[in-house]
C-alpha positions as CSV (number, residue, x, y, z in Angstrom):
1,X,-10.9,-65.8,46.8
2,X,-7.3,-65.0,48.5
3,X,-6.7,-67.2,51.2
4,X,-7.1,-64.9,53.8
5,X,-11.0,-64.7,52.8
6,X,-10.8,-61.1,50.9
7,X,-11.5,-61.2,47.4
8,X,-9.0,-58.9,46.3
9,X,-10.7,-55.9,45.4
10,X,-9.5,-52.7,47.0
11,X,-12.6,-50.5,48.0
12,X,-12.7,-46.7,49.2
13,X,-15.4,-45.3,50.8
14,X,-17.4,-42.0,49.3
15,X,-15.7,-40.1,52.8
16,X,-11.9,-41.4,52.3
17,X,-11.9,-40.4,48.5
18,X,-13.3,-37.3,48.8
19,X,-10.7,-36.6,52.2
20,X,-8.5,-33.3,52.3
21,X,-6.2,-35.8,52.7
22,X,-6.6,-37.5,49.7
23,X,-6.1,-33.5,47.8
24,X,-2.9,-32.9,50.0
25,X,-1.9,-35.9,48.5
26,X,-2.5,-35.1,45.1
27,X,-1.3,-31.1,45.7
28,X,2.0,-32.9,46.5
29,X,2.3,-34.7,43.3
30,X,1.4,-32.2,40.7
31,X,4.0,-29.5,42.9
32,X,6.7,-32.3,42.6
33,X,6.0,-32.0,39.2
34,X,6.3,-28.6,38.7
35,X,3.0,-27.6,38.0
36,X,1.9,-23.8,38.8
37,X,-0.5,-22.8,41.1
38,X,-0.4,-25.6,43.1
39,X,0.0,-24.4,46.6
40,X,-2.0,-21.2,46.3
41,X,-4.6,-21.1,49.2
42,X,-7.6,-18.7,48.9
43,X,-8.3,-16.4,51.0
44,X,-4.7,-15.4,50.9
45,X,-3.6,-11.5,52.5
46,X,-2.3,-9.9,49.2
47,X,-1.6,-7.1,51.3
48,X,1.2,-9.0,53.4
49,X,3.2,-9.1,50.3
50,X,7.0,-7.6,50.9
51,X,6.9,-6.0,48.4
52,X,3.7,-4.4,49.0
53,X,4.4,-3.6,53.1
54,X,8.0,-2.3,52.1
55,X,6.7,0.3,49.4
56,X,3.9,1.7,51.6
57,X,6.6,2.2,54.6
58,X,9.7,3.3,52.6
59,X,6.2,6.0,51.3
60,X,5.6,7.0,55.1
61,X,9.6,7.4,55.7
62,X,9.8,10.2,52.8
63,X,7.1,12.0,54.1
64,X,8.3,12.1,57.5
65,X,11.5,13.0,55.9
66,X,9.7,15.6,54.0
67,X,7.8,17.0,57.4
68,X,11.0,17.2,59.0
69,X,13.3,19.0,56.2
70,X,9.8,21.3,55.1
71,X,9.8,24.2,57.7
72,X,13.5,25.0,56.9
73,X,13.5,24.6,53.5
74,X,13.0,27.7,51.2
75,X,13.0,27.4,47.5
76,X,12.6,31.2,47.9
77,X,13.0,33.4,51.0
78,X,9.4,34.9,52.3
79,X,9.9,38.4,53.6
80,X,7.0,40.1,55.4
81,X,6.0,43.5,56.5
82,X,5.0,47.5,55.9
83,X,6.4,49.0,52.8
84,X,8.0,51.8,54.1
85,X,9.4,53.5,49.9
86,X,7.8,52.7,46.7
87,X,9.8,53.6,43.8
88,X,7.8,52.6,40.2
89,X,10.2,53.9,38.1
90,X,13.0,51.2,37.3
91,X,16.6,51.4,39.3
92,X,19.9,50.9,37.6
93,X,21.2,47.8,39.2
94,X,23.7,44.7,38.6
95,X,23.8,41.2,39.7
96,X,26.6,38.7,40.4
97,X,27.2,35.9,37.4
98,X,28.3,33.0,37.8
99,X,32.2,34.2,36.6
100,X,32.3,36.7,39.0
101,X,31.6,39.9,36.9
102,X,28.2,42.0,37.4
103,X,25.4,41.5,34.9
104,X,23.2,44.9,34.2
105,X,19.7,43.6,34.4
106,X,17.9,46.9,34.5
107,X,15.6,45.8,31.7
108,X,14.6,42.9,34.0
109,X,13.2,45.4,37.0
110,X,10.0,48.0,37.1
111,X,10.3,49.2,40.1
112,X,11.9,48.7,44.0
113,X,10.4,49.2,47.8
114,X,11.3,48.8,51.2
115,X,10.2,46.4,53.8
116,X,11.8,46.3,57.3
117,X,14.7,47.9,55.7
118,X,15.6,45.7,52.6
119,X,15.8,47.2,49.4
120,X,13.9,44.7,47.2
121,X,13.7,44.6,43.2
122,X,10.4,44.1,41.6
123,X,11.1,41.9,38.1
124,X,8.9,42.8,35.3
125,X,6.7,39.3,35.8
126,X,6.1,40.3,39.2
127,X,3.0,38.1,40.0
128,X,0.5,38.8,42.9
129,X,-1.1,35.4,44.5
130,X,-4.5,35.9,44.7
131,X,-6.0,34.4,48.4
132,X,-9.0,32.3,45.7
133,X,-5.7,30.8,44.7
134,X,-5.3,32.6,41.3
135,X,-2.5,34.8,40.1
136,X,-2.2,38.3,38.0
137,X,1.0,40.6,37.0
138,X,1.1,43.1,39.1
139,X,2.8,46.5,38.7
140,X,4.8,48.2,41.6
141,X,2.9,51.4,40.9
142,X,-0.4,49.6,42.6
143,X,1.5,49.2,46.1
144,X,1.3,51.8,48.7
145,X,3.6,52.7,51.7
146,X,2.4,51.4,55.1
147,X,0.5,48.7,53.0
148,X,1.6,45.4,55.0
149,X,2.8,42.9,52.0
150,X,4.9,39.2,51.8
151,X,7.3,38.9,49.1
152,X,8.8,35.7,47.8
153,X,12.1,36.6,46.9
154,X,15.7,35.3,45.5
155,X,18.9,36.7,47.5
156,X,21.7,36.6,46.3
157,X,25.0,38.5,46.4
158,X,23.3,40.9,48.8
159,X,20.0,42.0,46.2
160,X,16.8,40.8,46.4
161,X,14.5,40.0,43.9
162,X,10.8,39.8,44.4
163,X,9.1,37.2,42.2
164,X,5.5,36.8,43.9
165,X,3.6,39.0,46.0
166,X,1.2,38.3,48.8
167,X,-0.9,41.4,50.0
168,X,-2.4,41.4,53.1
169,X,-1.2,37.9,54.6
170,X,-1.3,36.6,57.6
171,X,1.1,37.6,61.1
172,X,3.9,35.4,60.7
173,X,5.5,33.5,63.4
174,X,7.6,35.2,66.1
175,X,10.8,33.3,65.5
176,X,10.4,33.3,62.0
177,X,9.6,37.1,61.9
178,X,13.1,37.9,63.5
179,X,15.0,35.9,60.9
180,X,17.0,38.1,58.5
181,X,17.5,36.8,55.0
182,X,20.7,35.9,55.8
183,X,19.8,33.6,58.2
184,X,17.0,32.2,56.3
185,X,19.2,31.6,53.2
186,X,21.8,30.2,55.8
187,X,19.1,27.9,57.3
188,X,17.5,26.7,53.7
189,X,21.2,25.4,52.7
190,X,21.7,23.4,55.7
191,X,18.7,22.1,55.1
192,X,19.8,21.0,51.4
193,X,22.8,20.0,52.6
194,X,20.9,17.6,55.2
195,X,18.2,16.6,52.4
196,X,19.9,13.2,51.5
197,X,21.0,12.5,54.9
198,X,17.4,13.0,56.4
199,X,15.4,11.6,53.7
200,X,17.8,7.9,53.3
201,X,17.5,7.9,57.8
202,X,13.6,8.1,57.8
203,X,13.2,5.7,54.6
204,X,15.8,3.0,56.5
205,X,14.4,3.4,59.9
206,X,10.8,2.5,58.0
207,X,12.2,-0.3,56.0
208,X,14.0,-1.8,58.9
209,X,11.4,-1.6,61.1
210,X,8.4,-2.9,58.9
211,X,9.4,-6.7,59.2
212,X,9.1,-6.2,63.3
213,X,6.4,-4.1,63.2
214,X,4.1,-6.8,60.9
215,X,4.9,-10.2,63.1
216,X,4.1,-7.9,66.4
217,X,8.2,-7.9,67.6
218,X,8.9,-4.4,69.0
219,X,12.3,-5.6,69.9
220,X,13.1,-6.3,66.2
221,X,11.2,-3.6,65.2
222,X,13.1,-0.8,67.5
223,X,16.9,-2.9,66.7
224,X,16.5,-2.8,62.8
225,X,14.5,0.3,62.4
226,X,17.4,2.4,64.8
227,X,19.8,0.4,62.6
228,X,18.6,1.6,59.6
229,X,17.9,5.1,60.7
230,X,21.8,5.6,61.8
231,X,23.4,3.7,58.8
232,X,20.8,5.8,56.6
233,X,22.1,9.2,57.6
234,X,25.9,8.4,58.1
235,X,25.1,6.8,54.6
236,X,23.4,9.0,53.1
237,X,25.8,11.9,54.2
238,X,28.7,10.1,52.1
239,X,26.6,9.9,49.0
240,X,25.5,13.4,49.2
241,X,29.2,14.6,48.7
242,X,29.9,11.9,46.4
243,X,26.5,13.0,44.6
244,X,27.5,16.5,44.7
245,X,30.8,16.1,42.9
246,X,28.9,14.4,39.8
247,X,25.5,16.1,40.1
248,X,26.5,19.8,40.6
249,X,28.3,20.6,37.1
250,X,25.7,18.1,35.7
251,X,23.3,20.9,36.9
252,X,25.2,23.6,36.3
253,X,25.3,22.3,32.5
254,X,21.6,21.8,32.6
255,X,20.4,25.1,34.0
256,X,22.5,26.4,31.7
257,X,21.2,25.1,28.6
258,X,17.3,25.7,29.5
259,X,18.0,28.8,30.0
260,X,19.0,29.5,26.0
261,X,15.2,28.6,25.2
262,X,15.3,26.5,22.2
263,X,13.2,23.5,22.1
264,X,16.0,21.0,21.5
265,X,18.4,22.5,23.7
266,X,16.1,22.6,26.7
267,X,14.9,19.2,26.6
268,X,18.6,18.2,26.7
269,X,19.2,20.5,29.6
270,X,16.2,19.2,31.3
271,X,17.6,15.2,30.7
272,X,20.9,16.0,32.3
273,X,18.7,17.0,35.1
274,X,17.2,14.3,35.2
275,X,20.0,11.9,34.8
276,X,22.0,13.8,38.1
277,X,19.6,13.8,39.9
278,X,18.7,10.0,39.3
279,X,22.7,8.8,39.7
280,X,22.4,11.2,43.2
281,X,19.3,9.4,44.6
282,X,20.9,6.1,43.3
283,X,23.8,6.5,45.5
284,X,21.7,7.6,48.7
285,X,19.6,4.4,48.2
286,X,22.5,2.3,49.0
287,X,22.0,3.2,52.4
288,X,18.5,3.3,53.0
289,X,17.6,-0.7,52.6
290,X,20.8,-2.2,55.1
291,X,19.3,-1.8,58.4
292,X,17.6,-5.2,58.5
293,X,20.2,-7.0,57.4
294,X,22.8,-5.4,59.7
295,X,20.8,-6.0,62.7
296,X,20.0,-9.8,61.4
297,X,23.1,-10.1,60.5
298,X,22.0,-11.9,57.5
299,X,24.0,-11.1,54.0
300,X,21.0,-12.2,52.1
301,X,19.0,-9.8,53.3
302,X,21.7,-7.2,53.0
303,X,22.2,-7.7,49.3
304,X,18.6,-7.5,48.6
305,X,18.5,-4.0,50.8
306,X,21.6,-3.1,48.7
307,X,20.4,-3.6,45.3
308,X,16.9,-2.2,46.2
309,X,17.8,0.7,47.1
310,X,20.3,1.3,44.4
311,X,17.2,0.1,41.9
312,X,14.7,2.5,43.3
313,X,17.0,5.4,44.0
314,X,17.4,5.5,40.6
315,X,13.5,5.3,39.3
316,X,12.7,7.8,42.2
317,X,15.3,10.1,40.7
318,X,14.2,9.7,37.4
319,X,10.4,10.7,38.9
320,X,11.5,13.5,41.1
321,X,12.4,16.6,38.1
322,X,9.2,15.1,35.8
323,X,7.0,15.7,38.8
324,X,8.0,19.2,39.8
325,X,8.2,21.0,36.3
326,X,5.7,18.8,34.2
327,X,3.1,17.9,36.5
328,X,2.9,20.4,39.1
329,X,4.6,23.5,36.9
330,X,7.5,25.5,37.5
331,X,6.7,28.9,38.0
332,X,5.5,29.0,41.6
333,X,7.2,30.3,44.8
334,X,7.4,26.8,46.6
335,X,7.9,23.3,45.4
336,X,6.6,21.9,48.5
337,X,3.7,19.4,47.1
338,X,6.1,18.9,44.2
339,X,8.7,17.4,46.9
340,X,6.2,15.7,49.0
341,X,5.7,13.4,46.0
342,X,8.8,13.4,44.9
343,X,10.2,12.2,47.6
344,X,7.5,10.2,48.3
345,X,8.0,8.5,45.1
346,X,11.7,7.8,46.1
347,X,10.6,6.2,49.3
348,X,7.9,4.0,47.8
349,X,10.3,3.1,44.9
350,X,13.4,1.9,47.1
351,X,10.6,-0.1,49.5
352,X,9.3,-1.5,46.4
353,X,12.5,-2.8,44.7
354,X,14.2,-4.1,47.5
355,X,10.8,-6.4,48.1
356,X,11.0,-7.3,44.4
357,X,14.4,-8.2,44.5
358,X,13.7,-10.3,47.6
359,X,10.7,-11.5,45.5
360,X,12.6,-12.4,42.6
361,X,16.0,-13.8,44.1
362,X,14.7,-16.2,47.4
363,X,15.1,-19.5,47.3
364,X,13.1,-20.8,49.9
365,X,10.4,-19.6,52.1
366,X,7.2,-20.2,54.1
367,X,4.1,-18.7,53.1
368,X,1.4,-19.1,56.6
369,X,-2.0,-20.6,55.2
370,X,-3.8,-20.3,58.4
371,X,-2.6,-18.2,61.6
372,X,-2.7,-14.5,62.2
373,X,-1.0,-13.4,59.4
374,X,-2.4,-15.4,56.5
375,X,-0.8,-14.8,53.6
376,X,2.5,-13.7,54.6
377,X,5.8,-15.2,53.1
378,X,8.3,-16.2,56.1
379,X,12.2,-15.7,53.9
380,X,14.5,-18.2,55.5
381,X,17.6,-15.5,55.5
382,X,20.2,-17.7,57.5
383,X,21.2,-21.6,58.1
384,X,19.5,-21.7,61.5
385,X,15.9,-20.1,62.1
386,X,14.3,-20.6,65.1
387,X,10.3,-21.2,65.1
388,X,8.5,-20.5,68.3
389,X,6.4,-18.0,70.5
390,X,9.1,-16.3,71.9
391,X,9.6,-12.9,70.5
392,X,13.2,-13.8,70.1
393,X,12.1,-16.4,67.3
394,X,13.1,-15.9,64.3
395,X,9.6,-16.9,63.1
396,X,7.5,-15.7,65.8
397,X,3.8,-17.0,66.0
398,X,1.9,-14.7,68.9
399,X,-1.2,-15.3,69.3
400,X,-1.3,-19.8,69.6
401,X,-1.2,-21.2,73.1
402,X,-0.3,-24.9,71.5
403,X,3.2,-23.2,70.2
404,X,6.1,-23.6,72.7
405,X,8.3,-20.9,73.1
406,X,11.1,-22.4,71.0
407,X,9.4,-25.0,69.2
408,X,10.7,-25.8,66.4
409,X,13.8,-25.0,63.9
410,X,14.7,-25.2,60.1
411,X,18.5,-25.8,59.2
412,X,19.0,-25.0,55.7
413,X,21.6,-26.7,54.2
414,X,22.9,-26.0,50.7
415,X,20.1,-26.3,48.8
416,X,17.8,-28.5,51.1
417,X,15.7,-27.3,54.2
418,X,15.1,-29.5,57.3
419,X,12.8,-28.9,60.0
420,X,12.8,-31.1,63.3
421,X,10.7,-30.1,66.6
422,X,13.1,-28.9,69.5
423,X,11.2,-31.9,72.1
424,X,8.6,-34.1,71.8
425,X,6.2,-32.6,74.1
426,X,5.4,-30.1,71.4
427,X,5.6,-31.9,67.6
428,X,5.4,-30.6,64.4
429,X,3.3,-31.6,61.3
430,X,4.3,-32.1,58.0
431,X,1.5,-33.1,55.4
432,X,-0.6,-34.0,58.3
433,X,2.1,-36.4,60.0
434,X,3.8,-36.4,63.3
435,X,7.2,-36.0,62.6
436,X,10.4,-35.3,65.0
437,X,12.2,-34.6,61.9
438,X,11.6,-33.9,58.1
439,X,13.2,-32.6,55.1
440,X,11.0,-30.0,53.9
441,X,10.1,-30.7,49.5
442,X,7.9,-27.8,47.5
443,X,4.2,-27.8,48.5
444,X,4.8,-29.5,51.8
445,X,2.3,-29.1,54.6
446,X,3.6,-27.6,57.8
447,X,1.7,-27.2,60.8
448,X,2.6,-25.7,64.1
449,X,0.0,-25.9,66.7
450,X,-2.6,-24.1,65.0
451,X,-0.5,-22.3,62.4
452,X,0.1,-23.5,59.2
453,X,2.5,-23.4,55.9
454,X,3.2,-23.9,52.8
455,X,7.0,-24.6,52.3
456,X,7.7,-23.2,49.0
457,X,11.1,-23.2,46.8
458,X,12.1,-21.3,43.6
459,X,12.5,-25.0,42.0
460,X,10.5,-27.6,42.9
């Protein structure tokens, strides 16, 4: 018996040994120890991930891209109208090569007609596109004059060649209807000239925006997505010429050699396509990932953007040519679909690299447990990050009237992370404690009114 009557025997009740204090208690241990897993929470939103949010919006950036460039861009110019001459029997004709001398290719033509006064070449594979969606050869002999007809066509040097035919199609659009094909060969180059430009703007303005846009901050949303669309374009203007001076004799080279036909000389031709247009989309993705970090102001976040978009520029490039000849064939008058996913695949590649990078390079973060956006993974980008329910917070937590507007801050300092409330009126929690101030360790507890994290570090 100890003198002060007790007989020395420590006893817990059934209720404090089975506690959730008593498993916070031994979470912390086994996370100070290193062990895996510790500090997962079920119930956790996989589909707050970074990487997950960024690939779906850099996605929804190409294809706005993609509905923007699409109505000027013409892999072939559409002529429509009444055939006013048919002439079956093939017309001696030349074409311009690329050396400047004419080329006879009568061999290559069966036939010519007239359609609001252009002079158009039939090739010999002339193919009609059924409305069912099929296709057959068709031979100029079958069309008739005053038969209204639309002709996909390549112009070129001032001759047209007609590849596909569409017979009776539908009234085209006044302003489209008074273009000649000058202008619409004029109007599909400024639209390739624009393509990088366009696409890297939309994919930035996405990418920057998406953090806003998740934790409900139109402000941030509207600063880094206008941020990312401007340095996007300017940026992805300077890579197209810098593209253009390494991809175009890499094309050139290729074109060239699928053109001889052998098997081994094709495939070599079609990986030197490949490979320019991967190094081209690499260099536009250094633009597309910066807006965030710009308007943040925070280099971390700007090298992650930076070698994201480098990282996935590259694998969307590499996608883009396999897409359009393998999957979706090459002999068709527009590559639209093809370019729909290939640039889609760009945009989701570049959002999902620089949230991998971000994934595989942070140091410390906070991942909410309970709140509105369970299962999100808070970066802390910067020294100084301000916790609170004003939308100027750099952790903003909407939604949770016991959350001040400025309520709390974490100071990270070298390698170790504070957290102290900002008055005593509104405290903080840290492994279910009142504290004024604490130095944050991996698997620690935080609760802000009636949010809560998990304070996680790359070592614990």
């Amino acid at each position: 018996m100890n003198p002060d009557g007790t007989d020395g025997v420590i006893r817990i009740t059934r209720e404090e040994a089975t506690s959730s204090h008593v498993d916070d208690l031994l979470k912390r241990q086994r996370s100070l120890r290193g062990e895996p897993g510790v500090t997962r929470e079920q119930g956790r939103s996989w589909y707050y991930q970074n990487w997950f949010v960024f690939m779906l919006l850099g996605l929804l950036g190409a294809a706005l891209a993609w509905a923007i460039l699409e109505p000027y861009f013409d892999d072939m110019e559409y002529w429509q109208g009444p055939i006013s001459r048919v002439d079956a029997a093939p017309t001696p004709t030349t074409r311009p090569a690329t050396d400047d001398r004419a080329v006879a290719f009568t061999e290559l033509i069966q036939g010519t007609i007239v359609v609001r006064e252009q002079q158009i070449y039939l090739l010999a594979g002339l193919q009609e596109l059924r409305p069912e969606g099929g296709r057959r050869l068709l031979q100029a002999s079958e069309l008739t004059v005053g038969e209204t007809i639309g002709v996909y066509l390549r112009y070129q040097g001032g001759i047209a060649l007609g590849h596909f035919v569409v017979r009776s199609p539908p009234p085209q659009a006044p302003d489209v209807a008074k273009l000649s094909l000058a202008d619409l060969g004029r109007r599909s180059q400024i639209a390739g000239l624009l393509l990088f430009a366009v696409v890297a703007g939309c994919i930035g303005l996405f990418i920057g925006a998406v953090d806003g846009l998740v934790c409900r901050l139109p402000r941030r949303a509207l600063l880094c997505g206008a941020v990312g669309l401007l340095v996007g374009l300017v940026g992805g203007l300077v890579s197209s010429i810098l593209a253009n001076i390494v991809y175009a004799p890499l094309s050139e080279v290729a074109l060239s050699k699928m053109r001889e036909g052998s098997g081994v000389t094709s495939a070599l031709g079609f990986g030197l396509q490949v490979l320019g247009r991967s190094f081209a989309w690499g260099l536009a993705g250094l633009a597309m990932g910066l807006g965030q970090g710009i308007a943040l102001r925070s280099r971390r976040l700007l090298l992650y953007g930076l070698l994201g978009g480098i990282m996935g520029g590259l694998l969307g490039g590499l996608l883009f040519d396999p897409i359009d000849f393998m999957l979706l064939g090459a002999d068709k008058p527009s590559a639209h679909l093809s370019r729909l996913v290939g640039f889609c695949a760009i945009g989701a590649s570049v959002g999902g690299f620089i949230g991998l990078v971000e994934l595989l390079a942070r140091d410390a973060w906070l991942r909410m447990t309970q709140g509105p956006l369970a299962g999100k993974e808070f970066l802390l980008f910067k020294e100084l990050m301000a916790v609170g329910a004003s939308p100027r917070s750099d952790i903003y937590l909407f939604n949770d009237p016991q959350v001040a507007p400025d309520h709390a801050l974490i100071r990270v300092v070298g390698n170790e992370c504070d957290i102290e409330a900002r008055d005593r009126a509104h405290g903080i929690q840290v492994n279910d404690r009142s504290v004024q101030r604490a130095r944050l360790r991996h698997g620690d507890r935080v609760t802000i009114g009636r949010t809560v994290f998990v304070f996680q570090r790359r070592k614990g």
